[in-house]
C-alpha positions as CSV (number, residue, x, y, z in Angstrom):
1,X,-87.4,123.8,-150.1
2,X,-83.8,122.6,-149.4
3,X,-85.1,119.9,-147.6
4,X,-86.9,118.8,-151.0
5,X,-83.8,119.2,-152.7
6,X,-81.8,117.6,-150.7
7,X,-84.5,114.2,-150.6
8,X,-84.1,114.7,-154.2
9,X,-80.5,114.2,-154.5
10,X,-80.6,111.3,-151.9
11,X,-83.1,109.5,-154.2
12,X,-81.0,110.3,-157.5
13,X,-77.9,109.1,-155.4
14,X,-79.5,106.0,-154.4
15,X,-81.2,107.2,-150.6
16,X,-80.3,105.9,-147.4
17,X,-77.7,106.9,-145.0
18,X,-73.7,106.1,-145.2
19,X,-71.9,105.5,-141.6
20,X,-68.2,104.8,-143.3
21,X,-67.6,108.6,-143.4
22,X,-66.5,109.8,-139.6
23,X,-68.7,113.4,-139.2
24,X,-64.8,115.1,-138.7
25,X,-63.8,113.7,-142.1
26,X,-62.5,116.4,-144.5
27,X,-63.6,114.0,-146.9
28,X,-67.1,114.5,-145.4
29,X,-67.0,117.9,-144.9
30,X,-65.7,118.4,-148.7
31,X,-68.1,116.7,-150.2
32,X,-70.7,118.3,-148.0
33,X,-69.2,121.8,-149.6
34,X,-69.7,119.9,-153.0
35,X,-73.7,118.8,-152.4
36,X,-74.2,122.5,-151.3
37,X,-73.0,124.3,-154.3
38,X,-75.3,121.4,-156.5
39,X,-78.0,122.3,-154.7
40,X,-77.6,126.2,-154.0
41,X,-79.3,127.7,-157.2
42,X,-82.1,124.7,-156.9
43,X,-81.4,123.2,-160.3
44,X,-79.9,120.0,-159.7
45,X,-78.5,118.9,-163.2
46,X,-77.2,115.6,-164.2
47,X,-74.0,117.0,-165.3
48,X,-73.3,118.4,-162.2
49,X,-74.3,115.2,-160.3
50,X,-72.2,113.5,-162.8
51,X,-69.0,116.1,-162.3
52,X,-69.7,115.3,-158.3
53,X,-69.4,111.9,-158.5
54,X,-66.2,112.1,-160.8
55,X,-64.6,114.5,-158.4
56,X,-65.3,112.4,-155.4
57,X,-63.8,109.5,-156.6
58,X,-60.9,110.8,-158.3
59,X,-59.6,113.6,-156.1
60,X,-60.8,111.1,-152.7
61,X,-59.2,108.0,-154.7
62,X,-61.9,105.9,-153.8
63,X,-63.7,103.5,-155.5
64,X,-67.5,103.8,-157.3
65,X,-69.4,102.1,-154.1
66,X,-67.2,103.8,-151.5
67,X,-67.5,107.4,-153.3
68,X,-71.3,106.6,-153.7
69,X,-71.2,105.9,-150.0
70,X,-69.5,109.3,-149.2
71,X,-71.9,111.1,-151.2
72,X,-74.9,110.0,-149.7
73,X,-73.3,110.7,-146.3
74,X,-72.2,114.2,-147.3
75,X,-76.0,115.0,-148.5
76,X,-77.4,114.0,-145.2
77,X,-74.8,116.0,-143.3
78,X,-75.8,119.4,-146.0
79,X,-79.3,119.2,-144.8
80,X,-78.4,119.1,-141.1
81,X,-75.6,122.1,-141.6
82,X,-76.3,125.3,-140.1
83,X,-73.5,126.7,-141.8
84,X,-70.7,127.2,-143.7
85,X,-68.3,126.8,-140.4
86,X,-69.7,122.9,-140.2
87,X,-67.7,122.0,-143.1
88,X,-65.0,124.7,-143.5
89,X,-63.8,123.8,-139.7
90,X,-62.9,120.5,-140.4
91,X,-60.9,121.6,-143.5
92,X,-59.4,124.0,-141.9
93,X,-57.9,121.4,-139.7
94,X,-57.2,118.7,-141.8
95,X,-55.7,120.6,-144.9
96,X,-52.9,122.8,-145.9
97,X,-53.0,125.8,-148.2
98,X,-52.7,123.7,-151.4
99,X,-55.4,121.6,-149.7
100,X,-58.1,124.3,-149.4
101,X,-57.3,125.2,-152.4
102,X,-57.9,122.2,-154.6
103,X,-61.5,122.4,-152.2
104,X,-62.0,125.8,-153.9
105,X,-61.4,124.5,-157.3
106,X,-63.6,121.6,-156.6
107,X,-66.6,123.9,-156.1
108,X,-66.0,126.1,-159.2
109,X,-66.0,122.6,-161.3
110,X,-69.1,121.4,-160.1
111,X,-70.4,124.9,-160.6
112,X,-69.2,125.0,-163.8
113,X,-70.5,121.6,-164.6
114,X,-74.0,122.8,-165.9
115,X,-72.1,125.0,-168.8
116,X,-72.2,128.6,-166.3
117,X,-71.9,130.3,-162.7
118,X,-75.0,131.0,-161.0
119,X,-74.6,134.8,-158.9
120,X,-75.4,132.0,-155.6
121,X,-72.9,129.8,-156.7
122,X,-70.2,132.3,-156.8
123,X,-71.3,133.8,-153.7
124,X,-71.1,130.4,-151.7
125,X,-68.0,129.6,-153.0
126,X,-66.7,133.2,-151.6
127,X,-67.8,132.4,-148.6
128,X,-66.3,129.4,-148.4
129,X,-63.4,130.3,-149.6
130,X,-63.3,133.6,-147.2
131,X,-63.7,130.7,-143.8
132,X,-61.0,128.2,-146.0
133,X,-58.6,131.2,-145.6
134,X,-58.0,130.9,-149.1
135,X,-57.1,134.8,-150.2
136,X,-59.5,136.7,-152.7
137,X,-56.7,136.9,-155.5
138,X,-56.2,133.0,-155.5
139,X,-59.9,132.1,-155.5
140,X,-60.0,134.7,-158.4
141,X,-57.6,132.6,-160.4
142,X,-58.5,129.6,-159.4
143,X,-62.1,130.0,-160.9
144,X,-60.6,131.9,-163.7
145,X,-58.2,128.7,-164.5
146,X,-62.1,126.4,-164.3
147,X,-63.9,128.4,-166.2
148,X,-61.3,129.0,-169.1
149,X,-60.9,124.6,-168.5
150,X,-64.7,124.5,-169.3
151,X,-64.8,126.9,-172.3
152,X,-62.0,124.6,-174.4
């Protein structure tokens, strides 16, 4: 099933396979977190697609074609992960605190992006917080401070 979800998003994204994006790119591994919590409850919504691609470009300042490219890249590298530890390994050495942080906060908005919380988004973003290192108190404000964004 997350094989079919994942094809899915490749063929809303545009399909084929990105090479720009080096597999021990936080960028990579970021986005990767991103793809998982769009595909986690198995609704894949245009508005979350949407927030995705927004995020990508914005917060990775890269352009439409390049944040496309990283995107595509990071949905073929979510339906080889294993695990969390693919992903959260490489932030853990590329970011600081503020870093992992702003990863967080990233997950809660495209979890947010479909107007609620799923119970599985929450819980992946948890767990990914717990391996980011980033304490329970903060990831409780930060998706506090997301949600309360989404309901103005």
């Amino acid at each position: 099933m997350l094989r079919s979800l994942t094809d899915f998003i490749a063929e809303i994204a545009g399909g084929g396979r990105a090479s720009a994006f080096a597999e021990n790119d936080y960028r990579l591994a970021a986005a990767a977190l991103l793809v998982h919590v769009v595909t986690i409850d198995g609704v894949i919504g245009a508005d979350e697609m949407a927030k995705l691609r927004r995020l990508l470009a914005d917060r990775f300042n890269l352009n439409e074609g390049d944040a496309e490219k990283l995107l595509e890249a990071a949905i073929a590298r979510d339906a080889e992960a294993v695990d969390l530890y693919a992903f959260t390994s490489v932030l853990n050495r590329a970011m600081d605190e503020e870093g992992r942080k702003r990863v967080v906060e990233m997950m809660f908005e495209v979890a947010y992006a479909d107007g609620g919380l799923t119970e599985f988004e929450d819980n992946l973003v948890w767990r990914a917080a717990e391996l980011l290192n980033v304490s329970s108190r903060d990831r409780v404000q930060i998706r506090k401070r997301v949600r309360d964004d989404f309901d103005d």
